[in-house]
C-alpha positions in Angstrom: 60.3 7.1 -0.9 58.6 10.7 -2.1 59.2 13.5 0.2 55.7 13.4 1.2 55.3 9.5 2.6 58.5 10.6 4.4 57.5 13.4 5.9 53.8 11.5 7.2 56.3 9.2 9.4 58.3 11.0 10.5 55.2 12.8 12.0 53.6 9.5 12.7 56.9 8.8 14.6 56.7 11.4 16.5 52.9 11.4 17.4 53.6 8.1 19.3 56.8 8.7 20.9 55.1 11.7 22.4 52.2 9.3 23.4 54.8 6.9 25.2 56.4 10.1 26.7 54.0 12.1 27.9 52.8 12.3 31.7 49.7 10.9 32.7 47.4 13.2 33.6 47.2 13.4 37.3 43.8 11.9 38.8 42.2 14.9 41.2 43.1 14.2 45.4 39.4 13.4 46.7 36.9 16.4 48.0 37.3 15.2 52.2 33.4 15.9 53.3 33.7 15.1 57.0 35.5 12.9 59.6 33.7 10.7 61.7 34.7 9.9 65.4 33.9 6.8 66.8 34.1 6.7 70.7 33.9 3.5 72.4 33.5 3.6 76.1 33.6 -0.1 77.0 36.7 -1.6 79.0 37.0 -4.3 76.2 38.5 -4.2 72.5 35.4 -4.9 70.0 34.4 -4.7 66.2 31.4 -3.2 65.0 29.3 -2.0 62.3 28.9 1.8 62.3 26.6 3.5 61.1 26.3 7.6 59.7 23.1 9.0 58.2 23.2 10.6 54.6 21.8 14.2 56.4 24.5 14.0 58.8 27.1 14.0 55.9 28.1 17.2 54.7 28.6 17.9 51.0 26.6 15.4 49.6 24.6 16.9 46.7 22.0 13.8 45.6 21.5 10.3 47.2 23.7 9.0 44.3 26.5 10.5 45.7 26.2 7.7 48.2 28.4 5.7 46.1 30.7 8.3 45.8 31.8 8.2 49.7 35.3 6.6 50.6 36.1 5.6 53.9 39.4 5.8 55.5 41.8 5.8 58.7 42.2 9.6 59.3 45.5 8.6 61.1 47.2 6.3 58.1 44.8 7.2 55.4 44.2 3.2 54.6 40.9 2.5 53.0 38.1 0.3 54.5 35.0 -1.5 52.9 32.4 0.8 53.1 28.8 0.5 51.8 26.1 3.0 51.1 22.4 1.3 52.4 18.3 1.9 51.5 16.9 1.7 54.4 13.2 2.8 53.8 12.7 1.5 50.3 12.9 4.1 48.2 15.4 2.9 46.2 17.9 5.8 47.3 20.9 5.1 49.8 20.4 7.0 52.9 22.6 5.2 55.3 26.5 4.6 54.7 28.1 1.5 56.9 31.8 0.4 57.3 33.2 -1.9 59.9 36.5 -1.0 62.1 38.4 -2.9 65.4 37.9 -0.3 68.0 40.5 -0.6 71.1 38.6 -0.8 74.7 38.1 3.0 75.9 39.3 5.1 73.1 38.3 7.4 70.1 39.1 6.1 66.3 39.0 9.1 63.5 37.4 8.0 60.0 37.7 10.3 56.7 34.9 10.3 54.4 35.7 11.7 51.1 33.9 11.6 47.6 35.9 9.9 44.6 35.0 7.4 42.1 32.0 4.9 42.4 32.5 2.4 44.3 32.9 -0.8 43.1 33.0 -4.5 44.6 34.4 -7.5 43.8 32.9 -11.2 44.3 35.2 -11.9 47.3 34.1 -8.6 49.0 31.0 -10.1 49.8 30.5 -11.7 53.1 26.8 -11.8 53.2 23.4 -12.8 51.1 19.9 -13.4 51.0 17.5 -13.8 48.6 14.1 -15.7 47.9 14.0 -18.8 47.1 11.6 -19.7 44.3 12.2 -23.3 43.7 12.5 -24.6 47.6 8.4 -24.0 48.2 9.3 -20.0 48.4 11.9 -19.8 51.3 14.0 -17.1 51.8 17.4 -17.8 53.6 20.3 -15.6 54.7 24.0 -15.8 55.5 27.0 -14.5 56.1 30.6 -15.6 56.8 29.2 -17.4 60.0 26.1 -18.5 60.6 22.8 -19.2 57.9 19.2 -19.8 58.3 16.0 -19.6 56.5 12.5 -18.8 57.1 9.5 -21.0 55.2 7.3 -19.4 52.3 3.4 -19.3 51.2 4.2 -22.6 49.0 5.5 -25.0 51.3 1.8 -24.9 52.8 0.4 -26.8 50.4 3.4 -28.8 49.2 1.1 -32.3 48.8 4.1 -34.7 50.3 5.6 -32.4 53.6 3.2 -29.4 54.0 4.7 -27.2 57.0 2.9 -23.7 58.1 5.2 -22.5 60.2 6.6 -18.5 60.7 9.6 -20.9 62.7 13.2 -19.7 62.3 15.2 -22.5 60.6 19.1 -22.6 61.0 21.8 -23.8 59.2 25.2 -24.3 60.2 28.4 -23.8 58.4 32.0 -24.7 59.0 33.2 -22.0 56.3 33.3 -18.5 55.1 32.5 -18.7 52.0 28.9 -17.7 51.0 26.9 -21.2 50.3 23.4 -20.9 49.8 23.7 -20.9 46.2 25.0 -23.8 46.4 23.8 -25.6 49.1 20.1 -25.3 47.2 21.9 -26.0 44.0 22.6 -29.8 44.5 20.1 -30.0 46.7 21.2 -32.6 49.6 22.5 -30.0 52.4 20.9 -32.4 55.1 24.1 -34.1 54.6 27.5 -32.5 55.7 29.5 -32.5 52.6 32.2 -30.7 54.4 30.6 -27.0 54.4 27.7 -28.0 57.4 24.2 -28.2 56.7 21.0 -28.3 57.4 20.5 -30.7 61.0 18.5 -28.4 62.8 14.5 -29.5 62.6 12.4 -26.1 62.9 9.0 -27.4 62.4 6.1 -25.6 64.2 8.4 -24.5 66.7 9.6 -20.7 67.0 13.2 -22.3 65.9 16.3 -20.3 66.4 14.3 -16.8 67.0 10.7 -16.9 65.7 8.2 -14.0 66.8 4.7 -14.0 67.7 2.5 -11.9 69.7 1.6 -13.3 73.1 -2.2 -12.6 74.4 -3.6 -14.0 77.7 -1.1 -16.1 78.2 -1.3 -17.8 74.5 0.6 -17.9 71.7 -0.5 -16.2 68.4 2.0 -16.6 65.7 1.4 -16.6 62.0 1.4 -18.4 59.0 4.1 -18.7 56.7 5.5 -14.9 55.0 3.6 -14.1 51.7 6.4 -11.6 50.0 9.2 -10.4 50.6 11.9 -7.8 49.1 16.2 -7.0 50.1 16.3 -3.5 50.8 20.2 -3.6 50.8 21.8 -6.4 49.6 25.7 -6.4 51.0 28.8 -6.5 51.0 28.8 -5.8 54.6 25.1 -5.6 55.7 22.3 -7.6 54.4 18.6 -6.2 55.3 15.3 -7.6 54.1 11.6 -7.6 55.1 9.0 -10.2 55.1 5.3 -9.2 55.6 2.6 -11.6 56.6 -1.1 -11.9 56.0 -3.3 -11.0 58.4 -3.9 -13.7 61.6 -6.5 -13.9 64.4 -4.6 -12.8 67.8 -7.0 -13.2 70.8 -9.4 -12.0 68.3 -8.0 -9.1 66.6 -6.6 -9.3 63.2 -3.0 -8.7 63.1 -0.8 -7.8 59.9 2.8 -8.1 60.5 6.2 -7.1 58.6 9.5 -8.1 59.8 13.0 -6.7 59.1 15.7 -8.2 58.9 19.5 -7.1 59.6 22.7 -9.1 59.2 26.0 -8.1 59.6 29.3 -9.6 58.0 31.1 -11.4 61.3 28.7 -11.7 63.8 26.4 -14.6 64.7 23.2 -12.9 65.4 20.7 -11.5 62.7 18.8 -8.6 64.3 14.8 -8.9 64.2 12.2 -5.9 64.1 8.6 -6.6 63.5 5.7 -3.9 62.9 2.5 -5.2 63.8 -0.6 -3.4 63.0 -4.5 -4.2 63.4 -6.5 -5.0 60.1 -8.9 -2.5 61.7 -6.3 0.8 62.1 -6.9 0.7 65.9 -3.8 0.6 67.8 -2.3 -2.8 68.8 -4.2 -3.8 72.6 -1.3 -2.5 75.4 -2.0 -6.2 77.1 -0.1 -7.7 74.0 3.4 -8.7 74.2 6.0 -9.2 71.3 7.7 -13.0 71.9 10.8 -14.5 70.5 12.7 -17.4 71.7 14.0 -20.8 70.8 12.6 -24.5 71.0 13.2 -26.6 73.9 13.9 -29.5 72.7 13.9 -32.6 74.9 17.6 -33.0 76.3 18.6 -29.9 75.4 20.6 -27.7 78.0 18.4 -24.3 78.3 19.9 -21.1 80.2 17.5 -18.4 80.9 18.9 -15.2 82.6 16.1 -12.3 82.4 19.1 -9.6 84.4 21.2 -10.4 80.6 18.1 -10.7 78.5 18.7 -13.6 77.0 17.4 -17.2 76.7 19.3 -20.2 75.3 19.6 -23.8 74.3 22.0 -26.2 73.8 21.3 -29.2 72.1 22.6 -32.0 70.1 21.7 -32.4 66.3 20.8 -35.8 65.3 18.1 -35.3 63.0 19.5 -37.1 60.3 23.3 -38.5 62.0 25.4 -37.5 64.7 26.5 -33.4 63.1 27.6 -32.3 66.7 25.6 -29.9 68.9 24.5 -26.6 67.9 23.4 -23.6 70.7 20.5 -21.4 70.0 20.6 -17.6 71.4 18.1 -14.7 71.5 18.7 -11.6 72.9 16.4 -8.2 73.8 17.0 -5.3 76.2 16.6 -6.3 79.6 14.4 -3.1 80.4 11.6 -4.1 77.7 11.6 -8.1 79.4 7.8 -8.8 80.6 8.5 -12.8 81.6 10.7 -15.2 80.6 7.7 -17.7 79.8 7.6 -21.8 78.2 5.2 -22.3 75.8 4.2 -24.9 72.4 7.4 -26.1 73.5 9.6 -23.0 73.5 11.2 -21.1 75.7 10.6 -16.9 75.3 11.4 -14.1 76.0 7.8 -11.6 75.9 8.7 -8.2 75.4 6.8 -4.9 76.1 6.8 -3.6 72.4 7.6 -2.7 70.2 11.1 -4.1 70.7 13.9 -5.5 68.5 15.8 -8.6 69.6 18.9 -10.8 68.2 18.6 -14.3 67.3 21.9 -16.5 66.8 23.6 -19.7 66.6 27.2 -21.1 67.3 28.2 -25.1 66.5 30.9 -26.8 67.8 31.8 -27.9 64.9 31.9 -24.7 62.7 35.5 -24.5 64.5 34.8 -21.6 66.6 33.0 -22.9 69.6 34.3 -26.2 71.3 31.4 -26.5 73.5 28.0 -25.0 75.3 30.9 -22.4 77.4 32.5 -20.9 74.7 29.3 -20.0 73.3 28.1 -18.7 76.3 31.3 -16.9 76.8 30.7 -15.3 73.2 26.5 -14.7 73.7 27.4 -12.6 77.3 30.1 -10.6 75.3 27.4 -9.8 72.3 25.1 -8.5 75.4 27.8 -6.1 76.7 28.6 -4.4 73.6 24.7 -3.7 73.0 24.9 -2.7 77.0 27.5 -0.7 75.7 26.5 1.2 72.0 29.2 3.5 70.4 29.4 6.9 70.5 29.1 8.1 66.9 30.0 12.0 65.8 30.2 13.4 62.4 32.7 16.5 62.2 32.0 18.6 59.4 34.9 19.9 57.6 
């Protein structure tokens, strides 16, 4: 071998040894923007969703640094599932959310810093939504718990089963996993293939938490939703909006959009409708916002105005015996008007404008035996919301 060959491998040699040998270079700690305390007041241990506004964040230069924000235990430094939302449609987070266990009267510290993007896996998803095109335009929802679906502009004029209906339809599920996919995929989910289904008949009803406006003692709900669009898409909170065409209520024409909020764990999707008159005139103060839940004919119905809730119990046998499923929906006590039946529903009408939570529990989904442990779990979801959190950003 010539001096020269020699000499380029020895070099060569060298080059990579150095390259197995060198230090890595050291990734840069994280720029700490803030801590967030979390104070929660109530004599029980609970698990919540918290929320912090991009303005209250310090340090933050764009919205895009949104995804930038890492959330962590100040007092072990352990990272949590975090999620930056869009909550206005503007296609730019504004609102980060992160769930945490918080022990009954006590403070928890979080530290937000800015690192890499965040990035997530399939399995860190635990909820979804999204239209659904080839089922006459429906668009259904889940999470880890609970699922339901409300009825699109096509399944009006489907020639075999046309349905108008703004109802609330719900599904049940005995798993975790995300299955409307799925479920929509092979296309037979009023059967339980060993997931749950769909054994709960909506119809005309208000369902499991359908709205309408309430107007000399008569119900006005709408049609069916005409478009809808996910505003924040997971993997802890899902939010959407439907909007509806204009209806006759008591003889003003009413437009109406309705959001949407679901969080990963819980049983209860939140509801928040904006109505407004075709005309521009405000909405008539003798108007009342209604949600509620069927009453079906057998069906064990609780109403208790001082909790501000309504419920039924009632077995599904639709299609076969699939167990008995409860029905909940929940508002502010203060902003209850009556407690009224009507079109075969039982309501809660509601000085708006006024959000309310709609949700289900089955005793077969292997967390409720029967009608009392969903009770018991309903009158604990009304003491945390008698009981919000005490949320403070402190700025570095």
């Amino acid at each position: 071998m010539s001096a020269r060959p020699l000499a380029a491998a020895i070099v060569a040699a060298a080059s990579s040894l150095f390259a197995q040998t060198a230090p890595a270079k050291a990734k840069p700690d994280p720029v700490v923007v803030a801590e967030v305390a979390v104070r929660n007041d109530a004599a029980f241990a609970r698990r919540e969703t918290i929320e912090v506004g991009i303005k209250d964040i310090p340090g933050l230069a764009k919205p895009a640094d949104m995804e930038k924000v890492h959330v962590a235990l100040a007092n072990t430094g352990t990272e949590i599932l975090s999620q930056g939302m869009d909550t206005n449609g503007d296609y730019d987070d504004d609102t980060l959310v992160f769930q945490a266990d918080l022990p009954a009267k006590a403070t928890v510290r979080f530290r937000l810093t800015l690192g890499e993007v965040k990035t997530y896996g399939k399995e860190d998803f635990r909820v979804y939504g999204r239209f659904v095109r080839e089922r006459f335009d429906d668009f259904a929802w889940e999470n880890d718990k609970v699922a339901f679906r409300m009825y699109g502009e096509a399944l009006e004029t489907w020639e075999r089963e046309p349905l108008t209906s703004s109802s609330v339809d719900a599904w049940v599920k005995k798993t975790p996993k995300l299955t409307v996919n799925d479920w929509y995929l092979i296309d037979d989910y009023h059967k339980d293939h060993g997931e749950g289904g769909d054994f709960y008949p909506a119809g005309k009803s208000r369902g499991c938490g359908g709205s309408a406006l309430l107007a000399d003692g008569k119900l006005y709900a709408s049609k069916n939703f005409r478009k809808s669009r996910v505003l924040s898409r997971g993997p802890i909170r899902l939010l959407f909006e439907l909007t509806y065409e204009a209806w006759d209520v008591a003889g003003v024409k009413v437009r109406e959009t309705k959001r949407v909020t679901l969080d990963a764990g819980s049983h209860f999707s939140r509801f928040d409708s904006r109505y407004a008159t075709e005309s521009g005139a405000p909405l008539p103060e003798t108007f009342l916002w209604a949600a509620g839940t069927k009453k079906e004919k057998g069906a064990d119905v609780r109403v208790d105005p001082a909790l501000g809730l309504v419920r039924a119990w009632e077995k599904l046998n639709r299609y076969a015996e699939d167990g008995f499923m409860g029905c909940a929906v929940v508002a502010d006590p203060k902003a209850i008007a009556s407690t009224p039946e009507l079109d075969g529903n039982v309501l809660l009408a509601l000085r708006g404008p006024a959000s309310y939570y709609a949700g289900t529990g089955w005793d077969r989904g292997g967390e409720f035996k029967g009608m009392a442990d969903f009770d018991a779990y309903v009158d604990a979801f009304t003491r945390r919301l008698a009981s919000p959190l005490s949320v403070e950003v402190l700025k570095r």
